[in-house]
mmCIF file of the C-alpha atoms, coordinates in Angstrom:
data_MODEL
# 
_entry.id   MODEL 
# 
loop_
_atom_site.group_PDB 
_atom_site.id 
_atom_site.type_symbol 
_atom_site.label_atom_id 
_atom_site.label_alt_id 
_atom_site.label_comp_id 
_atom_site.label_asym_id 
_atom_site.label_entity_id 
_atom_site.label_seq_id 
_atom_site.pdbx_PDB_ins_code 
_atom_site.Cartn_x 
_atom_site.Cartn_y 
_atom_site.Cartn_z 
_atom_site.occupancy 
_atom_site.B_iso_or_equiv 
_atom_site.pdbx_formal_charge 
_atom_site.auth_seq_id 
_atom_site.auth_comp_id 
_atom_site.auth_asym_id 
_atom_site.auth_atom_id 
_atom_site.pdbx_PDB_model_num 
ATOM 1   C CA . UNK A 1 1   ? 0.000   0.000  0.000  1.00 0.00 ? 1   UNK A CA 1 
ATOM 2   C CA . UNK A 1 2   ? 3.068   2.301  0.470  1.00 0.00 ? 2   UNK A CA 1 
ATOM 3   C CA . UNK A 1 3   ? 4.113   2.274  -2.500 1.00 0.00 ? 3   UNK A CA 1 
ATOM 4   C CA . UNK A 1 4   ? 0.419   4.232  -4.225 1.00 0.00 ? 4   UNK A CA 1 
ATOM 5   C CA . UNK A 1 5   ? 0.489   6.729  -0.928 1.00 0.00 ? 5   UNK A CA 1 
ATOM 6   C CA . UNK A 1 6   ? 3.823   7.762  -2.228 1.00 0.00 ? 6   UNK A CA 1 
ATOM 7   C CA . UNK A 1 7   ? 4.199   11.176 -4.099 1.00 0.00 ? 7   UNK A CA 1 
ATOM 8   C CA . UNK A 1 8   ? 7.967   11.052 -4.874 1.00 0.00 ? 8   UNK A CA 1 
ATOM 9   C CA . UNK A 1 9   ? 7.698   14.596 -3.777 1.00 0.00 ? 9   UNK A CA 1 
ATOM 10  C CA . UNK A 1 10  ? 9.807   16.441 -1.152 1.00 0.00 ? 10  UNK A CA 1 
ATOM 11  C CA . UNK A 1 11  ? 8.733   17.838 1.974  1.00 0.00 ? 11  UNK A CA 1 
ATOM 12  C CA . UNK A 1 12  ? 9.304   21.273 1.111  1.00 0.00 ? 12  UNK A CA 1 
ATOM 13  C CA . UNK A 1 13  ? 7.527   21.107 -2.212 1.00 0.00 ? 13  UNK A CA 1 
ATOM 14  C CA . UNK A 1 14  ? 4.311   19.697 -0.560 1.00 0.00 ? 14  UNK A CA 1 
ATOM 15  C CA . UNK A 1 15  ? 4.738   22.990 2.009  1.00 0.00 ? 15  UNK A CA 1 
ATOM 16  C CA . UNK A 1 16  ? 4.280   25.110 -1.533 1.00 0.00 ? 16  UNK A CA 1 
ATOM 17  C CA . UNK A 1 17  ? 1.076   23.307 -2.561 1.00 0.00 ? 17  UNK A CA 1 
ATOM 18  C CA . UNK A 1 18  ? -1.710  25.594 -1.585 1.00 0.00 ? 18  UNK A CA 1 
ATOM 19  C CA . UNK A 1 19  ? -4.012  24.589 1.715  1.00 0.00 ? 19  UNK A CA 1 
ATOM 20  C CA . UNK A 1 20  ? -6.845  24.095 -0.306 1.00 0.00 ? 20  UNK A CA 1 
ATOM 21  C CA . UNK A 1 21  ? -4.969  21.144 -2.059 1.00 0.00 ? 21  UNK A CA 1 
ATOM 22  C CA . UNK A 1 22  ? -3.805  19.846 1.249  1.00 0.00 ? 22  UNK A CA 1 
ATOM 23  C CA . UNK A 1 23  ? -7.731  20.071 2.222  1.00 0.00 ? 23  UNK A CA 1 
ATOM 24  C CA . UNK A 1 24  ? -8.844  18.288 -0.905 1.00 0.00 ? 24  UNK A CA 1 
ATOM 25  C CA . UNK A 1 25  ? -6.827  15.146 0.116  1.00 0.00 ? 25  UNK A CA 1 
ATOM 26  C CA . UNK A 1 26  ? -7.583  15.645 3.403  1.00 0.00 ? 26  UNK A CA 1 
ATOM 27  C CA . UNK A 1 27  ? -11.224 15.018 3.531  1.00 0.00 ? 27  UNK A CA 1 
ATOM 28  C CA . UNK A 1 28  ? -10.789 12.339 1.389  1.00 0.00 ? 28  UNK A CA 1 
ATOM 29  C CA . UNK A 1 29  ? -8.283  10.442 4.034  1.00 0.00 ? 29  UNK A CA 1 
ATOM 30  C CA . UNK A 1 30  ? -10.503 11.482 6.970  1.00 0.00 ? 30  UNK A CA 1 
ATOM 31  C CA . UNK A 1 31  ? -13.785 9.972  5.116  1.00 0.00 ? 31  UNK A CA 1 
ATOM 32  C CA . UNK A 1 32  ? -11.684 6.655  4.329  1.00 0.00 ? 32  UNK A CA 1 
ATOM 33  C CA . UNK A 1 33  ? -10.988 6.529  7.694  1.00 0.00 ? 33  UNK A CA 1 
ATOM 34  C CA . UNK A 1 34  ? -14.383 6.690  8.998  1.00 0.00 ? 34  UNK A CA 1 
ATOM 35  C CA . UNK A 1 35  ? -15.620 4.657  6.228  1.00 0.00 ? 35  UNK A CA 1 
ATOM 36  C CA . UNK A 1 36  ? -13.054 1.822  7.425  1.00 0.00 ? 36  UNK A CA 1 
ATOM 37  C CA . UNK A 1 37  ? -13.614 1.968  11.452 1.00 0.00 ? 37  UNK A CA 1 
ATOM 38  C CA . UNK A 1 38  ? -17.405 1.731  11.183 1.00 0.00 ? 38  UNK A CA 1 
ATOM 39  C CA . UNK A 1 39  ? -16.864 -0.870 8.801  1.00 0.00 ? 39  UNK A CA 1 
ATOM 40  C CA . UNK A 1 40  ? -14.754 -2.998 11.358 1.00 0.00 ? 40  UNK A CA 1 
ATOM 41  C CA . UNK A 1 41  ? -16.750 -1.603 14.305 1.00 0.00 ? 41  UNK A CA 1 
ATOM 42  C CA . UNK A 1 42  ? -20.141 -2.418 12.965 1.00 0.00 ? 42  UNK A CA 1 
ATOM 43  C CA . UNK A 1 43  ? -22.244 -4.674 11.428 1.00 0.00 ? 43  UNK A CA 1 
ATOM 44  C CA . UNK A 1 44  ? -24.560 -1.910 9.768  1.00 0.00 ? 44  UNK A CA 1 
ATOM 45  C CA . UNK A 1 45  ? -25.664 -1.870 6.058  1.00 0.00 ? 45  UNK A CA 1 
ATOM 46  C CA . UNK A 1 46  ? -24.065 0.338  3.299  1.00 0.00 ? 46  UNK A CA 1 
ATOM 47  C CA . UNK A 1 47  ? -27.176 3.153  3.847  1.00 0.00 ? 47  UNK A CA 1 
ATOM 48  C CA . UNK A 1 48  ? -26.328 3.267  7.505  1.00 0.00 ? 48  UNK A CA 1 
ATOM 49  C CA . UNK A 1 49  ? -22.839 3.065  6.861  1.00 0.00 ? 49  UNK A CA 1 
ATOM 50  C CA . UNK A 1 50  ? -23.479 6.231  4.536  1.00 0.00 ? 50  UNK A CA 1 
ATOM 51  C CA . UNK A 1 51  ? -25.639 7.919  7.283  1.00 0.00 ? 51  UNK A CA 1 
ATOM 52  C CA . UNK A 1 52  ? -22.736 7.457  10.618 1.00 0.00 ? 52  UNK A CA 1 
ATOM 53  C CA . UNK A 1 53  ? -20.073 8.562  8.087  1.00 0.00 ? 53  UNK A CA 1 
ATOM 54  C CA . UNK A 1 54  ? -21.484 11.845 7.301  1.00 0.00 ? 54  UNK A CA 1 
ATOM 55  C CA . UNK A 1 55  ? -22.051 12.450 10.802 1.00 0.00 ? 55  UNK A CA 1 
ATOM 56  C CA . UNK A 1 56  ? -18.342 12.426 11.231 1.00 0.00 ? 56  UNK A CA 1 
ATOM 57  C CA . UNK A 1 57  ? -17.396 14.284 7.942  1.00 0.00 ? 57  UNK A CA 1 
ATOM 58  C CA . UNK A 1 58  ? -19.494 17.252 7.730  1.00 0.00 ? 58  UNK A CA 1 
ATOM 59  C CA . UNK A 1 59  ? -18.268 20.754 8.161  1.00 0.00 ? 59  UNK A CA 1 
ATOM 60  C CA . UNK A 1 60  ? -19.464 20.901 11.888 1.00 0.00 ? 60  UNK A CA 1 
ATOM 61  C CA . UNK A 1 61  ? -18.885 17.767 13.338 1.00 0.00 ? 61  UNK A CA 1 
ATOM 62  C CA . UNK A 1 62  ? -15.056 18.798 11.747 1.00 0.00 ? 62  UNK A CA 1 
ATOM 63  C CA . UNK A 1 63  ? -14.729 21.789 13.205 1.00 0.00 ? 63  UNK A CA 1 
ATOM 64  C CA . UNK A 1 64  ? -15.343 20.454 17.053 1.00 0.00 ? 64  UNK A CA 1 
ATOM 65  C CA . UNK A 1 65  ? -13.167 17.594 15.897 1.00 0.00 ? 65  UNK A CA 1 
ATOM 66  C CA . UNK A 1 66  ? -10.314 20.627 15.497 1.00 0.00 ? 66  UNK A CA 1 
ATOM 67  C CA . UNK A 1 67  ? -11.183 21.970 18.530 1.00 0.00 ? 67  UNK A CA 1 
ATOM 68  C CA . UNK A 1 68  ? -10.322 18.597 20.476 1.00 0.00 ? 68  UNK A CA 1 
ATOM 69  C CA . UNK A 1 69  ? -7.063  18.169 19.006 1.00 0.00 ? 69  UNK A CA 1 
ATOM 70  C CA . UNK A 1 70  ? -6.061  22.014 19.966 1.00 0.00 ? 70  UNK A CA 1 
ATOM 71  C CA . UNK A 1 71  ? -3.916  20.851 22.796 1.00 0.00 ? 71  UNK A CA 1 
ATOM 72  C CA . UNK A 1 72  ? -1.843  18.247 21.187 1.00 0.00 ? 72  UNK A CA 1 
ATOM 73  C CA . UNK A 1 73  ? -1.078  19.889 18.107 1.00 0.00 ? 73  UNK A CA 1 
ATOM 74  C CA . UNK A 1 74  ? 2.768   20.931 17.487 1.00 0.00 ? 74  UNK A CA 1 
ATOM 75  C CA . UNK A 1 75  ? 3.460   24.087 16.342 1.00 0.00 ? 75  UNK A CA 1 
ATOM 76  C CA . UNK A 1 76  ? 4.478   22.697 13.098 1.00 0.00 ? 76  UNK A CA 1 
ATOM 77  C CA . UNK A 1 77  ? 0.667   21.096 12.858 1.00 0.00 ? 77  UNK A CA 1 
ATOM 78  C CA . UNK A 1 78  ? -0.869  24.797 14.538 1.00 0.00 ? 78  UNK A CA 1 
ATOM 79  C CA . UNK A 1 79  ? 0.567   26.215 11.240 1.00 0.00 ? 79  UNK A CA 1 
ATOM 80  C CA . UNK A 1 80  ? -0.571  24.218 8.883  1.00 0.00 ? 80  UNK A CA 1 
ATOM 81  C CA . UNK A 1 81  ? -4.278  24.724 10.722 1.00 0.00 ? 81  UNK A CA 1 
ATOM 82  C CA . UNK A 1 82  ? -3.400  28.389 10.346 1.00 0.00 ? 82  UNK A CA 1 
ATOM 83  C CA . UNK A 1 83  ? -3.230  27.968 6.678  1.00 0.00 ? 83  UNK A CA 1 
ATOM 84  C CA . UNK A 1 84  ? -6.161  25.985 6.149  1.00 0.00 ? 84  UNK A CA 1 
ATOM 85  C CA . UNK A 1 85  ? -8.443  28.180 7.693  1.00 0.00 ? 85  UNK A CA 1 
ATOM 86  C CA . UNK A 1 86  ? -7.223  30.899 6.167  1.00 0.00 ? 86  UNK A CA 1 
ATOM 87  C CA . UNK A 1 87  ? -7.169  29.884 2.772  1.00 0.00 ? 87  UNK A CA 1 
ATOM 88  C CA . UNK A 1 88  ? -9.573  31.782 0.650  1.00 0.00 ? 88  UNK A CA 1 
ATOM 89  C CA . UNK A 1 89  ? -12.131 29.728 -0.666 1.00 0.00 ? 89  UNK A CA 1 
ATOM 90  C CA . UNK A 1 90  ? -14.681 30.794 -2.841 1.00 0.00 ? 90  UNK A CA 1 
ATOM 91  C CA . UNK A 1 91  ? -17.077 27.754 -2.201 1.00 0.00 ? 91  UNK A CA 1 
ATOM 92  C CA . UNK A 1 92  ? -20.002 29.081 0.087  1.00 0.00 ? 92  UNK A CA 1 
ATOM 93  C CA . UNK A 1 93  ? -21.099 26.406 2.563  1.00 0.00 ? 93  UNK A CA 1 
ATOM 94  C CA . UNK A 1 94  ? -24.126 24.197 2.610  1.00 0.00 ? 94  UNK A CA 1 
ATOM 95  C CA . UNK A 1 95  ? -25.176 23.360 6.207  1.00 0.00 ? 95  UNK A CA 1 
ATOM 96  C CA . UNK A 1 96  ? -22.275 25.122 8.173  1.00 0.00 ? 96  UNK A CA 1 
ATOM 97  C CA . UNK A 1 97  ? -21.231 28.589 9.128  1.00 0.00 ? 97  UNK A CA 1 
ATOM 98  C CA . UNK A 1 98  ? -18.454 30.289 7.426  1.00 0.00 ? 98  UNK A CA 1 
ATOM 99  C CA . UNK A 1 99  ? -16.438 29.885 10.596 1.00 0.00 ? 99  UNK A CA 1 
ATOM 100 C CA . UNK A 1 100 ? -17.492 26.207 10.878 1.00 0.00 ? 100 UNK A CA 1 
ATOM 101 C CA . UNK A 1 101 ? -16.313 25.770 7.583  1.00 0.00 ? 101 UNK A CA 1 
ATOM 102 C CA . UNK A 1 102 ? -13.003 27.507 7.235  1.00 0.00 ? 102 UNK A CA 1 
ATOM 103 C CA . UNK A 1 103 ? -12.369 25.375 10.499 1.00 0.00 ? 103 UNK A CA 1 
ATOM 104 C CA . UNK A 1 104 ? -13.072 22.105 8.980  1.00 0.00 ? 104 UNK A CA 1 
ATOM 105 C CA . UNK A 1 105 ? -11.350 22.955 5.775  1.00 0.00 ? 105 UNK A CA 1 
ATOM 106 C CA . UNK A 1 106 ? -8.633  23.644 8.374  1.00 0.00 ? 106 UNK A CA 1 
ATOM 107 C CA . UNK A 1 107 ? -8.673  20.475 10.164 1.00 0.00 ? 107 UNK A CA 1 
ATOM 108 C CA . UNK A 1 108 ? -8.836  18.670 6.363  1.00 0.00 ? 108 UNK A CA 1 
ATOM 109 C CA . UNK A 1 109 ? -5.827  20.429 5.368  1.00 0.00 ? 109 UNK A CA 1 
ATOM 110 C CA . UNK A 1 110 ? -4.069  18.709 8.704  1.00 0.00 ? 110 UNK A CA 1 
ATOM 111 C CA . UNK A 1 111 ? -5.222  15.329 7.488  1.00 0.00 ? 111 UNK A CA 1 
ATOM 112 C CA . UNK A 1 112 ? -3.896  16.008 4.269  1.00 0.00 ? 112 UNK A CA 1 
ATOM 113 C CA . UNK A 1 113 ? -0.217  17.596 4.669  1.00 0.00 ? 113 UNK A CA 1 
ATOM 114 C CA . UNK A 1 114 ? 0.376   14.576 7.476  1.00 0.00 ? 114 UNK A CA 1 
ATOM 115 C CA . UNK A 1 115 ? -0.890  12.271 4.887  1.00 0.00 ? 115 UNK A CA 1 
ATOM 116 C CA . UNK A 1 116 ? 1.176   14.075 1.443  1.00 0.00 ? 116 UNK A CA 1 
ATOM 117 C CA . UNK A 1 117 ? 4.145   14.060 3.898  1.00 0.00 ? 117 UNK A CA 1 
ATOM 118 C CA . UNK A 1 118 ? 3.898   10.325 4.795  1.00 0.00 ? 118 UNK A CA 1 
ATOM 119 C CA . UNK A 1 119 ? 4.127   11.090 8.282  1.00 0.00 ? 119 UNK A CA 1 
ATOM 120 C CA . UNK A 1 120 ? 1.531   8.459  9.339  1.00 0.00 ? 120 UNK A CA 1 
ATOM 121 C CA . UNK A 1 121 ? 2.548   7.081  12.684 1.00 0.00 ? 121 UNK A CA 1 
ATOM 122 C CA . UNK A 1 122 ? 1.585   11.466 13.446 1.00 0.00 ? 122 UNK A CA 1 
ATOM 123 C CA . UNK A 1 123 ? -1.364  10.978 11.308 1.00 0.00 ? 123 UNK A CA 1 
ATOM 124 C CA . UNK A 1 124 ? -2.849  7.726  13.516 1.00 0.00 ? 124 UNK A CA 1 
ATOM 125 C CA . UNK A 1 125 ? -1.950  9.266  16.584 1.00 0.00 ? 125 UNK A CA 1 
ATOM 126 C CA . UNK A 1 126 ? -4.387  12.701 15.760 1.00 0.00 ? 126 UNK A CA 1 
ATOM 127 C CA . UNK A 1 127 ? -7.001  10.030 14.085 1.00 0.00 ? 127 UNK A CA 1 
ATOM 128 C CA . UNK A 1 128 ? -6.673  7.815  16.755 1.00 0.00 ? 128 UNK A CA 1 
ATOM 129 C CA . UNK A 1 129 ? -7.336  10.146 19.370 1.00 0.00 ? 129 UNK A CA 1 
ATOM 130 C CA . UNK A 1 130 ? -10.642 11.957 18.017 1.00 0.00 ? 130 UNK A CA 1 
ATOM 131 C CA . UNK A 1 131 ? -12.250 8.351  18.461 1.00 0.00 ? 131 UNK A CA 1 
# 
């Protein structure tokens, strides 16, 4: 599997790519990782599969998610945040509030610059603990 993860990029390129990109993969990983612990923590069918996951993925439920990982967040990690929230997007949310959703584009852009930058054992941990 390691081998399709990897970009063949360096770190410091993937620190050029723009937030919104890191975001884009991020929600992505995030969703596959919902998607794969309720699959191996339940028994439920695909539409309640689909129904749990979205609790977890949308723009709100995100944003508190941030919120709970404030305190063991790096400095490195509060930056990239940083950026994600403050990257301009021009995509008006659905059913969140501006701030709910520049905060869970934030905390997708996390998700994603751990994942681009392969640094997975840091990427379980944060995972791990919003369970």
């Amino acid at each position: 599997m390691e081998e399709w993860i990897n970009l063949n990029r360096p770190e410091e390129e993937i620190n050029l790519l723009s937030p919104l990109t890191w975001a884009y993969v991020g929600d992505c990983v995030y969703e596959l990782y919902i998607r794969t612990n309720l699959v191996n923590q339940t028994n439920l069918k695909p539409h309640k599969l689909h129904i749990e996951t979205i609790k977890h993925v949308k723009a709100k439920a995100q944003a508190k998610k941030l919120e709970q990982l404030q305190e063991i967040l790096t400095q490195e990690e509060k930056d990239i945040v940083r950026r994600g929230r403050n990257a301009e997007s021009h995509h008006l949310p659905k059913n969140a509030n501006v701030q709910e959703y520049r905060y869970a584009t934030a905390f997708e852009a996390l998700i994603g610059y751990l994942y681009l930058t392969q640094k997975t054992k840091r990427l379980k941990e944060i995972l791990d603990s919003l369970c």
